[in-house]
C-alpha positions in Angstrom: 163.6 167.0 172.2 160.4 169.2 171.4 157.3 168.1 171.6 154.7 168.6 169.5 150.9 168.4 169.7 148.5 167.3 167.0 144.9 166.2 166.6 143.7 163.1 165.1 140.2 161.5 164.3 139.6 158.2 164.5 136.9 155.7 164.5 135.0 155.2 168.2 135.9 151.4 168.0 139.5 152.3 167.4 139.4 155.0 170.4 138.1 152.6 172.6 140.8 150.0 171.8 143.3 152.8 172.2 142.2 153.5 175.8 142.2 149.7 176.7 145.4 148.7 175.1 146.9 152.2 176.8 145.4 150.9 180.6 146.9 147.4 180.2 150.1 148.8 179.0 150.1 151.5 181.8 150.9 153.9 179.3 148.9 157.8 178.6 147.0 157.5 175.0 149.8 159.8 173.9 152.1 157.7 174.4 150.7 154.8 173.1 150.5 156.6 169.5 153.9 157.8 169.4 155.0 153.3 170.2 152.8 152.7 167.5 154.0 155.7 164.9 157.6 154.5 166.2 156.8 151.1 165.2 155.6 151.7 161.6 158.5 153.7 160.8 160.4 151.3 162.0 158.8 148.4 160.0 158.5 150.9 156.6 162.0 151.6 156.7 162.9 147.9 157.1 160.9 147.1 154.0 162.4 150.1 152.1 165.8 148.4 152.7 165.1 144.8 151.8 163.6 146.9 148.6 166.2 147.6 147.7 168.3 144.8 148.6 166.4 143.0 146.5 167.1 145.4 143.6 170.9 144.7 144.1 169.8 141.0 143.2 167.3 141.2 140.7 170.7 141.6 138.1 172.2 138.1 139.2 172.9 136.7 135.4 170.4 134.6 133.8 170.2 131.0 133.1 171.2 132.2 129.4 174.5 133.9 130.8 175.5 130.4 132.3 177.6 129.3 129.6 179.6 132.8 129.4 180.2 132.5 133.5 181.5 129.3 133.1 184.1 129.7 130.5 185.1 133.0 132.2 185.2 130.8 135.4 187.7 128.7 133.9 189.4 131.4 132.0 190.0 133.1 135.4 190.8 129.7 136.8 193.6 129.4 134.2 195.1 133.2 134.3 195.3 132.7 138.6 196.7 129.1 138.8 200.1 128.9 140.8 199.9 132.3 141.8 198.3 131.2 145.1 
């Protein structure tokens, strides 16, 4: 894989953090912003998914539509009996 080299700015207080999380985790700087950009895309595209597996559910049928589900319930019930 190619690397690639970029600059960032970022506050002192965050630098310094950086540099002290990096020596405890015996890890370069460098690497220690690639784990961290790994881990955000990681966690964004989690949250994109359960997005949108909530979507899929936000059409479940409304307390109004109960009465319709059940008498197609039974209706089912009725057309499938003895088949099984």
């Amino acid at each position: 894989m190619q690397k690639m080299k970029t600059a960032i700015s970022i506050d002192e207080t965050l630098f310094e953090q950086v540099n002290k999380l990096a020596d405890e985790l015996n890890v370069s700087r460098s690497r220690l912003f690639v784990m961290a950009v790994e881990a955000f895309i990681k966690r964004h595209e989690n949250q994109a998914l359960l997005n949108q597996i909530n979507r899929a559910y936000d059409d479940l049928p409304t307390t109004e539509e109960a009465p319709t589900r059940q008498k197609m319930r039974r209706r089912h019930r009725d057309l499938v009996e003895g088949e099984w």
